[in-house]
C-alpha positions as CSV (number, residue, x, y, z in Angstrom):
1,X,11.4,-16.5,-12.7
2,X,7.8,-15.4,-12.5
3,X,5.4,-16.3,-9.7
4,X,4.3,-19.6,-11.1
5,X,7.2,-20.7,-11.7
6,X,8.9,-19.5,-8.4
7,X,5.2,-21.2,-6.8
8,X,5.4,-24.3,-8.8
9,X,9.7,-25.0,-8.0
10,X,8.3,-24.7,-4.3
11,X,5.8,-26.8,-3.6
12,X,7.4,-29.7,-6.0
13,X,10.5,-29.3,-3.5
14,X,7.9,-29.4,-1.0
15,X,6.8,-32.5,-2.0
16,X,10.2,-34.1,-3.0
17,X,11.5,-33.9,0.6
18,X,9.0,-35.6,2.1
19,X,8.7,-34.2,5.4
20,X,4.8,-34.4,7.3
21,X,3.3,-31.0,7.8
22,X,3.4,-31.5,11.2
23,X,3.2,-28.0,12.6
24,X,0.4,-25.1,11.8
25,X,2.9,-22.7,10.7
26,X,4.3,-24.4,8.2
27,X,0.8,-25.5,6.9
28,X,0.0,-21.9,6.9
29,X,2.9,-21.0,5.3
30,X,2.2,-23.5,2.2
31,X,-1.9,-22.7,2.1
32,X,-0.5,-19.2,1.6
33,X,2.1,-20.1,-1.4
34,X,-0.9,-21.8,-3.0
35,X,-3.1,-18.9,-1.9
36,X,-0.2,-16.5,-3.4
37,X,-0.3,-18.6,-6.7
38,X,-3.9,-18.2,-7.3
39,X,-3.8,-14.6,-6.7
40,X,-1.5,-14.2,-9.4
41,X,-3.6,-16.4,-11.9
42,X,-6.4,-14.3,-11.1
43,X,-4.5,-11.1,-11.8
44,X,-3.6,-12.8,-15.3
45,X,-7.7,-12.8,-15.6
46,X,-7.9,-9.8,-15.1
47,X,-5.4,-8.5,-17.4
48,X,-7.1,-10.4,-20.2
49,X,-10.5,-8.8,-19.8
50,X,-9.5,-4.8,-18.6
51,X,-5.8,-5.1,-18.9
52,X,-3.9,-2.2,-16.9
53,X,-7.0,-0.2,-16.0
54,X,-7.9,0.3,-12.5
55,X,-11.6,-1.1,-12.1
56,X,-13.1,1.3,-9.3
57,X,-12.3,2.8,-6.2
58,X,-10.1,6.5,-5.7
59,X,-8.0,5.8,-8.8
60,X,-10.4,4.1,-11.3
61,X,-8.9,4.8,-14.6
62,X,-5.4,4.6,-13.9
63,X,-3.2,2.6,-15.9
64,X,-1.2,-0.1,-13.2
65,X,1.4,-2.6,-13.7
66,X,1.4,-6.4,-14.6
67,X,3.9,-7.1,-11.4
68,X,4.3,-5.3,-8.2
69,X,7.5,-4.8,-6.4
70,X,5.5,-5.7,-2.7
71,X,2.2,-7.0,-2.2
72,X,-0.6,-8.4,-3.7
73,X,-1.4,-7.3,-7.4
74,X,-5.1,-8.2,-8.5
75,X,-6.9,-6.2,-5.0
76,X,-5.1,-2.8,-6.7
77,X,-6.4,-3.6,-10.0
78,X,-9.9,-4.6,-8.6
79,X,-10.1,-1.0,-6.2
80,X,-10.6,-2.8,-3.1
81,X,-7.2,-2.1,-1.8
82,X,-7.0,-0.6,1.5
83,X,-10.6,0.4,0.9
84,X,-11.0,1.3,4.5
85,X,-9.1,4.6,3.6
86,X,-10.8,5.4,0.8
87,X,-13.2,8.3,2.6
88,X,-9.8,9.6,4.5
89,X,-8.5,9.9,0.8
90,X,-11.5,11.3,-0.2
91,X,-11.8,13.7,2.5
92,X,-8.1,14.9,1.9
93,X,-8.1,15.2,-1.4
94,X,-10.5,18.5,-0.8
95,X,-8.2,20.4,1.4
96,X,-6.4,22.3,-0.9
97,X,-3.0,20.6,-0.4
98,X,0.0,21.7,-2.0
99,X,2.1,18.5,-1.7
100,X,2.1,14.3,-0.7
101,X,5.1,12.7,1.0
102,X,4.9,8.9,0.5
103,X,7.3,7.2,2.4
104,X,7.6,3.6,1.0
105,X,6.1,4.2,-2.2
106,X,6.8,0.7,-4.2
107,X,5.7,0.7,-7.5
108,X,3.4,4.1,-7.0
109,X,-0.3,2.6,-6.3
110,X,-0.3,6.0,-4.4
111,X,1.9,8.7,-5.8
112,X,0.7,8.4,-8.5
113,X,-3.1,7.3,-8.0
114,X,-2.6,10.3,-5.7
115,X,-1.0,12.9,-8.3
116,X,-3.8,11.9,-10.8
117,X,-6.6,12.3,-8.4
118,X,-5.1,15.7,-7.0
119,X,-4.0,17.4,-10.5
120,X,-2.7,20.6,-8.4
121,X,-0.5,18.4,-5.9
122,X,2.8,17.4,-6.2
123,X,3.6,13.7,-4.7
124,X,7.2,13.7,-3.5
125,X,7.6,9.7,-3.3
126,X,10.6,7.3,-1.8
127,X,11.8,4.1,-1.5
128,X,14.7,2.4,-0.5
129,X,14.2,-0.1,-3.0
130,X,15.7,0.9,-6.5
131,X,13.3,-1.7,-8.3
132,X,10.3,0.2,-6.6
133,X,11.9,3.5,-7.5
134,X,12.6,2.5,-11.0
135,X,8.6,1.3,-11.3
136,X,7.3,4.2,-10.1
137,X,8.9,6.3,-13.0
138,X,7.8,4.1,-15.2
139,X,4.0,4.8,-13.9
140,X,4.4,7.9,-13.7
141,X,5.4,8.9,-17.1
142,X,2.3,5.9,-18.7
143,X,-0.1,8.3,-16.5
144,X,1.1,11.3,-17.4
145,X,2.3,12.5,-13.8
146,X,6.1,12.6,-14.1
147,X,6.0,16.7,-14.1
148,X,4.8,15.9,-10.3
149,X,5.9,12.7,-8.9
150,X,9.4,13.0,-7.6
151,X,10.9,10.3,-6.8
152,X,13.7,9.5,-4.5
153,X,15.3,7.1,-2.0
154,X,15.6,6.7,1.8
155,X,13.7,9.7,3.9
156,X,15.7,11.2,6.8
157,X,13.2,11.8,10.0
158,X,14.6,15.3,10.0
159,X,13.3,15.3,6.0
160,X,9.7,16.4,6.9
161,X,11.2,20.6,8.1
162,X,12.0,20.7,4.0
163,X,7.8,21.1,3.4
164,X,7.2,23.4,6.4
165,X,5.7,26.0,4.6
166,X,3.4,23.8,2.6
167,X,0.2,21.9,3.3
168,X,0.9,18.1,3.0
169,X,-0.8,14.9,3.5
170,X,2.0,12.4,4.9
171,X,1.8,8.2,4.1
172,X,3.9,6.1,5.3
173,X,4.2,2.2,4.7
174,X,7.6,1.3,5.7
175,X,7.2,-2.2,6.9
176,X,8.4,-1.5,10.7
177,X,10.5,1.7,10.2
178,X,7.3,4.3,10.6
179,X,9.3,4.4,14.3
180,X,12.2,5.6,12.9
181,X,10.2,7.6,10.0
182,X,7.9,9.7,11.9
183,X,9.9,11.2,15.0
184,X,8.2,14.8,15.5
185,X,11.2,15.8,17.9
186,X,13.4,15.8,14.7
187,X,11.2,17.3,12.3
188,X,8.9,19.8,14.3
189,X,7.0,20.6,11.1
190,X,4.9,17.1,11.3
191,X,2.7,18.7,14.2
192,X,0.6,20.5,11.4
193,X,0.8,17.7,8.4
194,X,-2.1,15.3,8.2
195,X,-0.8,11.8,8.7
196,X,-1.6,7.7,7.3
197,X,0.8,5.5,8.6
198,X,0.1,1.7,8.5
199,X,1.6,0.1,11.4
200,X,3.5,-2.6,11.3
201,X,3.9,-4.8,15.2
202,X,4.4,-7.8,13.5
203,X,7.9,-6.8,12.8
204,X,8.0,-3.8,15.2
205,X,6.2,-4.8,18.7
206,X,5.2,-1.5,20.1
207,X,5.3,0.1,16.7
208,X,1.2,1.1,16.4
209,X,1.4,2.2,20.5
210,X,4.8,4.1,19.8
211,X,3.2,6.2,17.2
212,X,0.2,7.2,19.2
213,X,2.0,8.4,21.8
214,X,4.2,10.4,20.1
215,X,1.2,12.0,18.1
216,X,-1.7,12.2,20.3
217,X,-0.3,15.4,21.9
218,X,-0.3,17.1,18.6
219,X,-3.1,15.1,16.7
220,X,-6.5,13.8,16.7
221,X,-6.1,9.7,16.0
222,X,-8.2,7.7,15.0
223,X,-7.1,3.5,14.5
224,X,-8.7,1.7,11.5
225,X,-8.4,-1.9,11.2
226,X,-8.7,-4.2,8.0
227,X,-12.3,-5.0,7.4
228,X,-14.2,-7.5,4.9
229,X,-14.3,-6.2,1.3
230,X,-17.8,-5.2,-0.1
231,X,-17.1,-3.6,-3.3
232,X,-18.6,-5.5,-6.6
233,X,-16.9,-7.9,-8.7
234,X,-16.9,-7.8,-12.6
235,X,-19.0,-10.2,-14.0
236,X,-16.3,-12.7,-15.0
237,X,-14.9,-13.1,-11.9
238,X,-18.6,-13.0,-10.1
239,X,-18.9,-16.1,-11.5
240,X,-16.0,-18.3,-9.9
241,X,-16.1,-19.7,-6.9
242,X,-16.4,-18.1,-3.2
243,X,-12.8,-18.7,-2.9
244,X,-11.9,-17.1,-5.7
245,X,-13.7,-14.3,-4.8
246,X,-11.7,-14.0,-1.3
247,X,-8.5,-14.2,-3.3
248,X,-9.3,-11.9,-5.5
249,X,-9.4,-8.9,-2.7
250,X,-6.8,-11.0,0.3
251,X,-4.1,-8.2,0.3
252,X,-1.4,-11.0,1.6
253,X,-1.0,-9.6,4.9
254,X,0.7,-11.8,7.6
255,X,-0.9,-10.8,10.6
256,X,-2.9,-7.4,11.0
257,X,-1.8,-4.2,10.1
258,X,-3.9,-1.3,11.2
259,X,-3.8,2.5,10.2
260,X,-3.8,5.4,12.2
261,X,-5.3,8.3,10.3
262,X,-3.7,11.5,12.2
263,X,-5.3,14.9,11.9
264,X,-3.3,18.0,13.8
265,X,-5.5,19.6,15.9
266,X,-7.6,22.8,16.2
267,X,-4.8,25.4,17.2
């Protein structure tokens, strides 16, 4: 069953029993069905006037997919997707690394936007999630990255000592689990690895001040939060309404989820 479907069974089983929206959460939780809904027929839009292509931003060119395994779809296929790390991307993507580790990859917005941007870095992705795994093969091999996207399942916090020897950008987007992820005391080697990790207290209380305290001994942190989105619009969608416009770049987050973009410090 695709979204519309799934969307449109909801709300008519909303409506069928009858019941008042008598608290804010559940009227938040409906407005964002509908919101979700709209996303997706924007996405469709989309497809129809660029299909796969990635319009701007770090990975503008790539080819995506029509359904993601997490997340909103059309704000990757627009660029404006966690645009607020796009100069830390930028900036890391100049440092002569050898390798990525992406820990909670999904469907491979970064491995392999990451393995395309980088051509002499290897992106060794996982995800718990065989769906997500399965995806991110499949985009590899329609970029043209499979030689160096690996791909594999749950990361052990001891897992980081395996790239000791090798310059590496860590990312991590594991819904809560970045505690259990990133633990420096089991794998040493994370002291001199450049880190993004989103942060995730709305299922982890703790989980953002956790992190900095582990790190800040070894790392210079700095916290980004989610900002308003200022990148252009294609013409088509330009010319819709404001609302559609905000849909078009709302990443469906439930509450805020900030970054902490870690940098080892000067020895």
């Amino acid at each position: 069953m695709n979204i519309n479907q799934t969307v449109a069974t909801m709300l008519k089983q909303r409506v069928a029993d009858e019941k008042p929206l008598d608290s804010i959460d559940e009227l938040n939780n409906v407005l964002r069905l509908m919101a979700k809904w709209r996303s997706a027929i924007i996405a469709n839009t989309y497809f129809q006037h660029h299909g796969q292509t990635i319009l701007q931003g770090p990975f503008q060119g790539m080819t995506y997919v029509k359904e993601a395994t997490e997340g909103a779809l059309i704000p990757r296929l627009l660029g404006t997707y966690e645009c607020e790390l796009h100069a830390d991307i930028a900036a890391f993507a100049t440092q002569g690394l050898d390798c990525v580790i992406d820990v909670g990859c999904a469907e491979g917005y970064y491995a392999v936007g990451l393995a395309r941007m980088m051509p002499g870095v290897t992106v060794h992705a996982y995800d718990i999630d065989p769906r997500a795994r399965a995806a991110c093969a499949q985009l590899s091999a329609v970029n043209g990255v499979s030689d160096r996207v690996k791909i594999g399942g749950e990361f052990a916090p001891d897992g980081f000592q395996a790239f000791a020897d090798q310059r590496c950008l860590v990312m991590v987007d594991t819904e809560g689990a970045e505690l259990d992820i990133l633990q420096p005391d089991k794998s040493p080697a994370l002291a001199r690895m450049s880190i993004i990790v989103e942060t995730h207290d709305v299922y982890r209380p703790g989980a953002l001040a956790g992190l900095m305290a582990r790190f800040s001994p070894t790392h210079d942190i700095v916290r980004i939060d989610q900002q308003g989105k200022t990148m252009p619009l294609p013409a088509w969608l330009s010319g819709l309404g404001h609302l559609d416009h905000l849909l078009a770049v709302w990443e469906w987050r439930t509450a805020p989820t900030p970054w902490l973009v870690m940098r080892p410090k000067a020895a």
